[in-house]
OpenMM code with the backbone's topology and positions (N, CA, C; nanometers):
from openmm import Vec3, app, unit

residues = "UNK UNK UNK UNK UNK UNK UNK UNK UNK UNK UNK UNK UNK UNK UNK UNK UNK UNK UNK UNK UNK UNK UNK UNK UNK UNK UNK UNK UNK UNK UNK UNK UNK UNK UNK UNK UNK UNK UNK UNK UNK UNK UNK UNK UNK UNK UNK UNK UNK UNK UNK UNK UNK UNK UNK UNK UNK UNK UNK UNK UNK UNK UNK UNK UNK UNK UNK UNK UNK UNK UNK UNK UNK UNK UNK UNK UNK UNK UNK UNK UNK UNK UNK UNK UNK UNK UNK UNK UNK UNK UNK UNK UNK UNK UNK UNK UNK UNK UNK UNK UNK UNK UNK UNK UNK UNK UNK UNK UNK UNK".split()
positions = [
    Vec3(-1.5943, -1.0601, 0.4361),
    Vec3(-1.4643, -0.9970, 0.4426),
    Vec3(-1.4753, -0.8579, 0.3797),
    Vec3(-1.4261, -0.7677, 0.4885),
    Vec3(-1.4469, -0.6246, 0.4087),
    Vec3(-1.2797, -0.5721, 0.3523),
    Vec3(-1.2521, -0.5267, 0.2604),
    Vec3(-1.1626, -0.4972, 0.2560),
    Vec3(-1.1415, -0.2928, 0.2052),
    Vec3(-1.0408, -0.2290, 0.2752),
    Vec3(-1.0492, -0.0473, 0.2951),
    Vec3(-0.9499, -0.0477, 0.1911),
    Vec3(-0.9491, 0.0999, 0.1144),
    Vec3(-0.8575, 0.1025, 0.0307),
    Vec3(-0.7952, 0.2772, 0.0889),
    Vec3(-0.7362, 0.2663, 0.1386),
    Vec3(-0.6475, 0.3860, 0.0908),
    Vec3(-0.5986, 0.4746, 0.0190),
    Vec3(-0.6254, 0.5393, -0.0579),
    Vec3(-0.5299, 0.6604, -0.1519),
    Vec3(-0.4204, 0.7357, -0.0565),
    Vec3(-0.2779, 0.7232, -0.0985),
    Vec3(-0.1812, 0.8043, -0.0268),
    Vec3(-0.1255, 0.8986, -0.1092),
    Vec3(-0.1794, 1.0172, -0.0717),
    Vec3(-0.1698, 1.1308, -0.1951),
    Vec3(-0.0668, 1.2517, -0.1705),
    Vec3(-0.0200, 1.3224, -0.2207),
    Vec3(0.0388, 1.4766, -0.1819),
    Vec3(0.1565, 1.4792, -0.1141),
    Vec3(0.2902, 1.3229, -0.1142),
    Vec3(0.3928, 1.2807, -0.0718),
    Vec3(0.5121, 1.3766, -0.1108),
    Vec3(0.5859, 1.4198, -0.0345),
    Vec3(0.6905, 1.4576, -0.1336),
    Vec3(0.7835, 1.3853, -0.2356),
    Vec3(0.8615, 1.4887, -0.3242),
    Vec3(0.9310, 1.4391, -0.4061),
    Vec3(1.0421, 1.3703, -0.3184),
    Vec3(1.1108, 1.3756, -0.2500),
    Vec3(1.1975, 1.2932, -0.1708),
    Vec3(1.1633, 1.2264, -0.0760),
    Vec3(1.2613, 1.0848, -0.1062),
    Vec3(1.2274, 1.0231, -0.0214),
    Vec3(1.2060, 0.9819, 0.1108),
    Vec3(1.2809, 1.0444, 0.1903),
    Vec3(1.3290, 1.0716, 0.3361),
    Vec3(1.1943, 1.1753, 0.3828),
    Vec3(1.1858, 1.2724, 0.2735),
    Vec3(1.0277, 1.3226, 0.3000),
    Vec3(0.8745, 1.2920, 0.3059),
    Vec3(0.9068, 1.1897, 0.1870),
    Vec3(0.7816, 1.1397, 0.2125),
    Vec3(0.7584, 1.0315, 0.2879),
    Vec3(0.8588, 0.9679, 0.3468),
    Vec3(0.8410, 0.8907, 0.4280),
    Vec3(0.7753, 0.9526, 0.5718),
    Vec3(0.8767, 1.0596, 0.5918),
    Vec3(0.8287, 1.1228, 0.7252),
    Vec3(0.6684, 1.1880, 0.7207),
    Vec3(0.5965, 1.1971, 0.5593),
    Vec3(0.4731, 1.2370, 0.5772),
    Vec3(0.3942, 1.1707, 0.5672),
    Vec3(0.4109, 0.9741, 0.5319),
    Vec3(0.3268, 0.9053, 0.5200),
    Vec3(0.3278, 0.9270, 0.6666),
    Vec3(0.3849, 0.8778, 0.7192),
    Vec3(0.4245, 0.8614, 0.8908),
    Vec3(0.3174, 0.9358, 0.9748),
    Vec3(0.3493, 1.0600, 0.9637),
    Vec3(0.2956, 1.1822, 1.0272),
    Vec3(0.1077, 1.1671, 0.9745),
    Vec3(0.0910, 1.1687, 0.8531),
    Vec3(-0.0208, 1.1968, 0.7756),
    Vec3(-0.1236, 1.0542, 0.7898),
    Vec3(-0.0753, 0.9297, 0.7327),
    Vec3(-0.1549, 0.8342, 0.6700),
    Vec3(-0.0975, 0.7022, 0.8059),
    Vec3(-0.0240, 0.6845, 0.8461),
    Vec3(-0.0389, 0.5582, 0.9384),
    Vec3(-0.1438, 0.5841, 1.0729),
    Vec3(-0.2100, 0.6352, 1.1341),
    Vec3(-0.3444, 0.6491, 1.2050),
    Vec3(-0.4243, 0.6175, 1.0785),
    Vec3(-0.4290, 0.6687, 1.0065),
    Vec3(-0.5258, 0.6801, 0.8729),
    Vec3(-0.5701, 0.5088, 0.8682),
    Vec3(-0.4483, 0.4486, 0.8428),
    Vec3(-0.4202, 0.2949, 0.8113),
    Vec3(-0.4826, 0.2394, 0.9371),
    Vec3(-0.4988, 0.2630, 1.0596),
    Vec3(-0.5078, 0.2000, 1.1510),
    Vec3(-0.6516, 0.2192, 1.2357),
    Vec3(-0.6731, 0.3310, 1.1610),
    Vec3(-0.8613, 0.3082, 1.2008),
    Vec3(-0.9407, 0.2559, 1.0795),
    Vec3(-0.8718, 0.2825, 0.9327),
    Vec3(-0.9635, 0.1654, 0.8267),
    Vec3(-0.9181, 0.0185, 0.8857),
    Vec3(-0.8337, -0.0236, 0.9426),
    Vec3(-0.8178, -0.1376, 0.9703),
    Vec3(-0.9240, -0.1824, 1.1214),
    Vec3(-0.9527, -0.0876, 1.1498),
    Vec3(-1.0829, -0.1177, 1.2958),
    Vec3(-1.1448, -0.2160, 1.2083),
    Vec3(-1.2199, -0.1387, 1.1038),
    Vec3(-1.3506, -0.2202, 1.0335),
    Vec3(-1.3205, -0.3100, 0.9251),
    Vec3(-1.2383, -0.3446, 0.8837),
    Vec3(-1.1875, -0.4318, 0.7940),
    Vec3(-1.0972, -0.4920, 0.8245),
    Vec3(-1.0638, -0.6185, 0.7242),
    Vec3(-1.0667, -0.7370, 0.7548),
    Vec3(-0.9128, -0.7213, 0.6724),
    Vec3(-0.8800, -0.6420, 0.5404),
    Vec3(-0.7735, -0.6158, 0.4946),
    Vec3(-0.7204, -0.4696, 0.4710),
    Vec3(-0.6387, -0.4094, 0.4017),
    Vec3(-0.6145, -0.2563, 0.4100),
    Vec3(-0.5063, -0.3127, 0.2404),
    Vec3(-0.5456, -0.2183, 0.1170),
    Vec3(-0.4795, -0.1581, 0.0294),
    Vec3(-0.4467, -0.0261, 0.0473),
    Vec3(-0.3004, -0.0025, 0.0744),
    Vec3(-0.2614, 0.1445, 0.0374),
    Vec3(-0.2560, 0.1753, -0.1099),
    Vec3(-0.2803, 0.2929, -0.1572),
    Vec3(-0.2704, 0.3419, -0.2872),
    Vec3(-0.1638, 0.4472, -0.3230),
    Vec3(-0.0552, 0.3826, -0.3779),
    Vec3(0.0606, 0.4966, -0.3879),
    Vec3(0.0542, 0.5809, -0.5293),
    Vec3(0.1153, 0.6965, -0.5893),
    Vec3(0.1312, 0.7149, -0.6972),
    Vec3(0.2759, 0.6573, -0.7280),
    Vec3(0.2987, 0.6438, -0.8851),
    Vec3(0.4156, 0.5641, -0.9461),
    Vec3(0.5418, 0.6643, -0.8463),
    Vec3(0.6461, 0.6284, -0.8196),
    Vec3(0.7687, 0.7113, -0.7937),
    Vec3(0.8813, 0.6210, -0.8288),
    Vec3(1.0094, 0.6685, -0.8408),
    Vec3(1.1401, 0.6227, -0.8503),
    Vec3(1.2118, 0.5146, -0.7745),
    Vec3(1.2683, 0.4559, -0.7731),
    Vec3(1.3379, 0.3254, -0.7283),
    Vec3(1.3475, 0.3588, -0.5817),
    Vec3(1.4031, 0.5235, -0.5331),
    Vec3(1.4446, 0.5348, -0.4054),
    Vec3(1.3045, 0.5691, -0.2845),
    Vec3(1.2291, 0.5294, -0.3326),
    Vec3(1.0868, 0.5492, -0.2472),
    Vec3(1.0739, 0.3834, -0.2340),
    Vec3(1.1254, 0.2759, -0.2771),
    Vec3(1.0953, 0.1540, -0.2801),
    Vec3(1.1260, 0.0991, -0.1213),
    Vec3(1.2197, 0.1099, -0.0753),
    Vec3(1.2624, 0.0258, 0.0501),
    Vec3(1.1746, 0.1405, 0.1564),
    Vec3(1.1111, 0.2674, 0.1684),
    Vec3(1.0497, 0.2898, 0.3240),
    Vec3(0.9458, 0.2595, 0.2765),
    Vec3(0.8535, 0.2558, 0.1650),
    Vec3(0.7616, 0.1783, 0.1298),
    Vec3(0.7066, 0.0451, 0.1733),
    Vec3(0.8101, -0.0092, 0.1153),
    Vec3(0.8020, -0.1142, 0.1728),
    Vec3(0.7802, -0.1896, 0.3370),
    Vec3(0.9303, -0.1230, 0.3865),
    Vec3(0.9311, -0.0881, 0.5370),
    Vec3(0.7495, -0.1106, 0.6342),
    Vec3(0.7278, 0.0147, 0.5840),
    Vec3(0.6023, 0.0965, 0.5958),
    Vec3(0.4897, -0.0001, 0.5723),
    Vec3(0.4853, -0.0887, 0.4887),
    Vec3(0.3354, -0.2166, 0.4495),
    Vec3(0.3897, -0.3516, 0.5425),
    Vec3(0.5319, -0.3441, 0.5786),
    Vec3(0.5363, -0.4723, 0.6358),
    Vec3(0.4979, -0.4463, 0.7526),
    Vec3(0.5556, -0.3342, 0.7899),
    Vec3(0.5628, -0.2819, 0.9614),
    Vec3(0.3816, -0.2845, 0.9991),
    Vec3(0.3171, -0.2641, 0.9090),
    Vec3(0.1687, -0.2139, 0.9030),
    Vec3(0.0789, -0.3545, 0.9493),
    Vec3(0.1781, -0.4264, 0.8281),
    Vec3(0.0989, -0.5543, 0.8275),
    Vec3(0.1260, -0.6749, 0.9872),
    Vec3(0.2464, -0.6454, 1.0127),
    Vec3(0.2829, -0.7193, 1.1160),
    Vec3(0.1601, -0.6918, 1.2313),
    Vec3(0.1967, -0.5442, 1.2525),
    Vec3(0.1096, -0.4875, 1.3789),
    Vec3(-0.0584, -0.5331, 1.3201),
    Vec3(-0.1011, -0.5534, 1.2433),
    Vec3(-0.2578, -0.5830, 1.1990),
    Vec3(-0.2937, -0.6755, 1.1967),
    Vec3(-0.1466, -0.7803, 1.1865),
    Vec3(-0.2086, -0.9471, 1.1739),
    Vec3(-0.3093, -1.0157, 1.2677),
    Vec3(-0.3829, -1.0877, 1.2144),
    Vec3(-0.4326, -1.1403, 1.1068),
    Vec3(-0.4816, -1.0744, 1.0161),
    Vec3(-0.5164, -1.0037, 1.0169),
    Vec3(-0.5579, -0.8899, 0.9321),
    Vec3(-0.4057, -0.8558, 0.7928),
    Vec3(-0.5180, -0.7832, 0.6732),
    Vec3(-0.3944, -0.8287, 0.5851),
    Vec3(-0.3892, -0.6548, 0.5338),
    Vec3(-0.2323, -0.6304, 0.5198),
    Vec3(-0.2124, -0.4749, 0.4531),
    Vec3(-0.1130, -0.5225, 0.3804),
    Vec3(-0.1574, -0.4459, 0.2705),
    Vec3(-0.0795, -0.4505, 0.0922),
    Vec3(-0.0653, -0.2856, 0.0324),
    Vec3(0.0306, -0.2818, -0.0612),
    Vec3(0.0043, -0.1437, -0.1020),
    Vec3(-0.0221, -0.1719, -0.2746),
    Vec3(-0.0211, -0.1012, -0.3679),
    Vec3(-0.0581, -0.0670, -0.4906),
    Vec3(0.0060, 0.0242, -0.5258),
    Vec3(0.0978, 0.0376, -0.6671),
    Vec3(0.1403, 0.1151, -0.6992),
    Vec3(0.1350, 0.1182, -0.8555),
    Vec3(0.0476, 0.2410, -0.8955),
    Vec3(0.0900, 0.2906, -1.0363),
    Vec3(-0.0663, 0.3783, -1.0635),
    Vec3(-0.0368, 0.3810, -1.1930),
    Vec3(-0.1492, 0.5103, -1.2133),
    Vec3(-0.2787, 0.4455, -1.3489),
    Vec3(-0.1932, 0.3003, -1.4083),
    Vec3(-0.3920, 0.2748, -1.4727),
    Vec3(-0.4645, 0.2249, -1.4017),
    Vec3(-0.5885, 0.2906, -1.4351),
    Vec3(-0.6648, 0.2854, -1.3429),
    Vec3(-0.7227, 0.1064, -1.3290),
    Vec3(-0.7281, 0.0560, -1.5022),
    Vec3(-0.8170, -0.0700, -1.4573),
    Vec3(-0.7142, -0.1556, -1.4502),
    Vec3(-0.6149, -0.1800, -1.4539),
    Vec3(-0.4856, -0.2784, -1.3912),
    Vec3(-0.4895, -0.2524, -1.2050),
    Vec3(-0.4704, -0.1053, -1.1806),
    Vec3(-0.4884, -0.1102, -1.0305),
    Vec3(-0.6418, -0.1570, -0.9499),
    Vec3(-0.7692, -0.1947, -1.0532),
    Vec3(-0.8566, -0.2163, -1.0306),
    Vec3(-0.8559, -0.3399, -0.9905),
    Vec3(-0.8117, -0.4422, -1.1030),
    Vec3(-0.7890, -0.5548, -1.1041),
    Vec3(-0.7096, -0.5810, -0.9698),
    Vec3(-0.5828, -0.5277, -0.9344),
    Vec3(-0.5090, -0.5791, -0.8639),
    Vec3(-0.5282, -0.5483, -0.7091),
    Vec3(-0.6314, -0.4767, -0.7147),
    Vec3(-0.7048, -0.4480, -0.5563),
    Vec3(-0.8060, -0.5370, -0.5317),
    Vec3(-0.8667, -0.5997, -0.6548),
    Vec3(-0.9580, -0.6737, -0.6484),
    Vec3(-0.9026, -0.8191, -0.6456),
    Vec3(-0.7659, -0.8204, -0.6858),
    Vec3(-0.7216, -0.9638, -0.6176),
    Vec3(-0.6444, -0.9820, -0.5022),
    Vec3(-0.6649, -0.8723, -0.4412),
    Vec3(-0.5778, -0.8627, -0.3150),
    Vec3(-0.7005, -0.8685, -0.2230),
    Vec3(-0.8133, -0.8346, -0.2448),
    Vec3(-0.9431, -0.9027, -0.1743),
    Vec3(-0.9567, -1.0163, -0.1498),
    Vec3(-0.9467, -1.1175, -0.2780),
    Vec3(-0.9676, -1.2491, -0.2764),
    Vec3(-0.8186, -1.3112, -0.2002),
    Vec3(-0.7232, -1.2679, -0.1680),
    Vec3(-0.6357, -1.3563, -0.1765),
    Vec3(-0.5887, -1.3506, -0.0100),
    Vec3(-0.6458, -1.4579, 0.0453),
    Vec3(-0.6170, -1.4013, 0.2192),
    Vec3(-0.4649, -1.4573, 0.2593),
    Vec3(-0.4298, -1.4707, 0.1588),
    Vec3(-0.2411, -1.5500, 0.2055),
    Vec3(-0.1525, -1.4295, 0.1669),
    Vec3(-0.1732, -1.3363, 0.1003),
    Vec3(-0.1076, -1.1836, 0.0554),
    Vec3(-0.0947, -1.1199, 0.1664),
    Vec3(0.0083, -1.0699, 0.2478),
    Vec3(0.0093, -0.9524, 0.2971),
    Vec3(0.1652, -0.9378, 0.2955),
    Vec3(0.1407, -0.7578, 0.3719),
    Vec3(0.2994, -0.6955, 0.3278),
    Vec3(0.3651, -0.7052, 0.2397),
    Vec3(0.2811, -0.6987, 0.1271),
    Vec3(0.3324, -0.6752, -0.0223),
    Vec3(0.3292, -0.5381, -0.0706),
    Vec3(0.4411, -0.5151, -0.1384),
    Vec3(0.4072, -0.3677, -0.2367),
    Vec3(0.4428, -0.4140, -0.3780),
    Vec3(0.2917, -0.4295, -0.4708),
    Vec3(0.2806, -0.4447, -0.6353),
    Vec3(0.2787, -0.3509, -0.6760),
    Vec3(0.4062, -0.3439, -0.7523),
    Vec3(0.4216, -0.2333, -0.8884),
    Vec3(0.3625, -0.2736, -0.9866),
    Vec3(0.2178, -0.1542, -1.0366),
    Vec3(0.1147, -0.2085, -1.1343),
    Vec3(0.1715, -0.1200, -1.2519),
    Vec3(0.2497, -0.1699, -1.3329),
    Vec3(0.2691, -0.0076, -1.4389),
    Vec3(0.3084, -0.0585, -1.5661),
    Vec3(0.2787, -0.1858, -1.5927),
    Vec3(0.2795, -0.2797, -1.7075),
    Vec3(0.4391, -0.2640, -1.7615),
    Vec3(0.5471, -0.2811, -1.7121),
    Vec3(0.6792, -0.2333, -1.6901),
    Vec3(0.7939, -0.3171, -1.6422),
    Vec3(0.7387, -0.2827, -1.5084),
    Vec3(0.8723, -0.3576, -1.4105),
    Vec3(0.8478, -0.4603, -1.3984),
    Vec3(0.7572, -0.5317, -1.3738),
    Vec3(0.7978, -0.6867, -1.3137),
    Vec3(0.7924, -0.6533, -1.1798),
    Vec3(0.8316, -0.5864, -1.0966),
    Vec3(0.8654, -0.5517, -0.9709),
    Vec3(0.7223, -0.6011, -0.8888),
    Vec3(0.7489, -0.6998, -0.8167),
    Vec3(0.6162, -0.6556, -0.7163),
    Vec3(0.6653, -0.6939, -0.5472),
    Vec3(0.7407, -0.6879, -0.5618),
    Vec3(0.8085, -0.6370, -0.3946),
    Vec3(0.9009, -0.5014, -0.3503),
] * unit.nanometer
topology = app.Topology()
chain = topology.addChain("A")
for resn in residues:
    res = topology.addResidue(resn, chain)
    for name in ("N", "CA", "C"):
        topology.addAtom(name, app.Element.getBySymbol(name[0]), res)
């Protein structure tokens, strides 16, 4: 099982914007690491509550179109918590269309 990781970098500060630049920018991106692999982690940086629902949107919509195949996203900025949690999103083939908030914080992981 191979699993691709993504970094989704250089988003705007709003949300309606960065939605339209994951869009534009990173979903082809998502969809040729998914040729060769078996799962797909996106890598977000931390943002505000109102980036949560096209986010989301965006990993389910991803994951639907990929199934069986599994897409998850990641969100936050330590590095060995997001290590960990990419590395259990490898092992775990029942996970998909999840977005985990890693930021030792929220609780949030949808």
């Amino acid at each position: 099982m191979r699993q691709a990781v993504l970094p989704v970098e250089g988003l705007p500060g709003s949300p309606l914007d960065a939605a339209a630049t994951f869009h534009a920018s990173y979903v082809e991106q998502a969809r040729v690491a998914l040729r060769d692999a078996d799962n797909l982690v996106l890598v977000f940086a931390p943002a505000d509550h109102t980036h949560r629902s096209w986010r989301l949107a965006a990993v389910e919509e991803l994951a639907r179109e990929a199934a069986p195949k599994r897409v998850n996203a990641v969100v936050g900025d330590e590095e060995a918590a997001m290590a960990e949690t990419i590395a259990y999103l490898e092992a775990a083939p029942g996970v998909t269309g999840q977005v985990l908030v890693v930021d030792g914080k929220s609780g949030e992981t949808r």
